[in-house]
N, C-alpha and C positions, 0 to 999 in steps of 0.2 A: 509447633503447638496447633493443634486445631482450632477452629473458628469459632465449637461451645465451650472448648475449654479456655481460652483467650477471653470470652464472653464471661464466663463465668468467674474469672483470678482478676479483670480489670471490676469487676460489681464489688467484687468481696475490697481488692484496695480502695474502691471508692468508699463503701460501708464503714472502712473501716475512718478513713476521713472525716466525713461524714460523724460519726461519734467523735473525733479526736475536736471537731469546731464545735460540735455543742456542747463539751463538757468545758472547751477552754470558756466559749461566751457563758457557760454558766459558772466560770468561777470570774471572768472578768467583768463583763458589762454588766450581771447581775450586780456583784460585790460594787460596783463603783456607784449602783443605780442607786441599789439598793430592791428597787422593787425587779420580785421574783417573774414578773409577766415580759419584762421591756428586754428585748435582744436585737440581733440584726437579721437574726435565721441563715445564716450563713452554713446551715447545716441542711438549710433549704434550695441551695445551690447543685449540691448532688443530686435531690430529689429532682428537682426541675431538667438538671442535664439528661439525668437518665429516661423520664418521662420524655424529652426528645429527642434522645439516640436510641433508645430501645424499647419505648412503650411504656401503655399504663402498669401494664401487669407488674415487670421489672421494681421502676418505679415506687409501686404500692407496696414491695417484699423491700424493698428498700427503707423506707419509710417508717415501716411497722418494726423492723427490725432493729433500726434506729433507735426507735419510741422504747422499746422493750428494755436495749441491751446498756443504753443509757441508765435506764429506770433501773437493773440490778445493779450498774456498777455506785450509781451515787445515792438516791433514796429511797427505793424498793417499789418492787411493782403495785403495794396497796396504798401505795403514799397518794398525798393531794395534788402534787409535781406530776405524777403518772399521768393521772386523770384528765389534768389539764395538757399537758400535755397530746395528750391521746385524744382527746375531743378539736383540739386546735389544728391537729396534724390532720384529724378526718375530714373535716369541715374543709380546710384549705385543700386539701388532696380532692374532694369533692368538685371545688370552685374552680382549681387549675387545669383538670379533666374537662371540664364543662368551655371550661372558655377556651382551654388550645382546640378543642375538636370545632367550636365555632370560628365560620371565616370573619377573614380582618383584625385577629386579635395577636398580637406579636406577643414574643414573651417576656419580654418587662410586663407589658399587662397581664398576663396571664402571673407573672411572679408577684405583681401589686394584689390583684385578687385573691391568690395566696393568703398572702398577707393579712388583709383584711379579715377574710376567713378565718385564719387561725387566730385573732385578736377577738372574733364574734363567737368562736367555739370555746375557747377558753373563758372569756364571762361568762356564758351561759351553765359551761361545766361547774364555775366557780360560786356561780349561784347556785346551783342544785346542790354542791358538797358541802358547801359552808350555810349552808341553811340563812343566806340576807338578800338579801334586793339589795341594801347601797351598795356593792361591788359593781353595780350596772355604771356609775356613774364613772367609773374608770372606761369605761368603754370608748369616751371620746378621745380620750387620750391616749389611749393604744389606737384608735382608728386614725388619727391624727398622724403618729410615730408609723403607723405602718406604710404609711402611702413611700415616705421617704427611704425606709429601708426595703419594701418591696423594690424599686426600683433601683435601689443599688444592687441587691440583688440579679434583677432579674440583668440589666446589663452587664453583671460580671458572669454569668451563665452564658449570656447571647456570645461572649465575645470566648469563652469557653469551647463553646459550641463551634464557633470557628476553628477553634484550635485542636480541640482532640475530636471533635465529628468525622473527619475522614479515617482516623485509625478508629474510630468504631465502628467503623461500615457504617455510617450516618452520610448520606448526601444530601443538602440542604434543597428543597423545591425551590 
């Protein structure tokens, strides 16, 4: 098998991962939560691997496609689930770009920023759609919830990254 077609059948089995953990965290740690916003982003672990074995571009087709294919199979692409979503995914996709390209930033932090990101995208979305301001007030407590699940994250990537980096043509600086 060639090296873009390799490239391409390991993206698609990661994608497809990638959906299979955020449709389970959204029937588990939502349903147990209750609240529709609190997860672990374990679906953000793909996102992050690929952003360092292959790039932003990769990465971002990852990502969006994610956001999309999620949003047909369980609430539809015009739902409020989308939106928030889709604004959380941007925002942290933004922050995670921003801070791995800057030096001294390892990727837990780069996964906590994330994080972060996608708990300030998601208010801000949730404010615009639901037409209220108190939704802001949840904000501390996703910012709160995110630091500890960005870094679980971001160390089960780091240590990911040790593991399947070499058979992606990833060699670590």
């Amino acid at each position: 098998m060639g090296t873009n077609t390799r490239k391409i059948v390991l993206i698609a089995i990661l994608l497809a991962v990638s959906i299979v953990l955020n449709l389970v965290e959204r029937f588990t740690i939502q349903g147990f939560t209750g609240l529709p916003m609190v997860r672990l982003g374990l679906a953000n672990i793909v996102v992050l691997l690929i952003l360092y074995t292959y790039g932003t571009k990769d990465a971002f087709a990852i990502l969006m496609l994610r956001i999309v294919l999620v949003a047909m199979l369980s609430t539809g692409l015009g739902s409020v689930s989308f939106m928030l979503s889709l604004s959380g995914g941007l925002v942290a996709f933004l922050l995670m770009v921003t801070f791995k390209t800057l030096k001294g930033f390892t990727v837990v932090t780069v996964s906590v920023m994330g994080s972060l990101g996608h708990a300030f995208g998601q208010i801000m979305m949730a404010i615009f759609v639901l037409a209220t301001q108190e939704i802001v007030f949840v904000l501390p407590i996703l910012m709160t919830l995110s630091v500890p699940t960005g870094i679980f994250v971001g160390l089960t990537t780091k240590r990911l990254i040790r593991i399947l980096g070499p058979q992606m043509g990833y060699s670590q600086p």
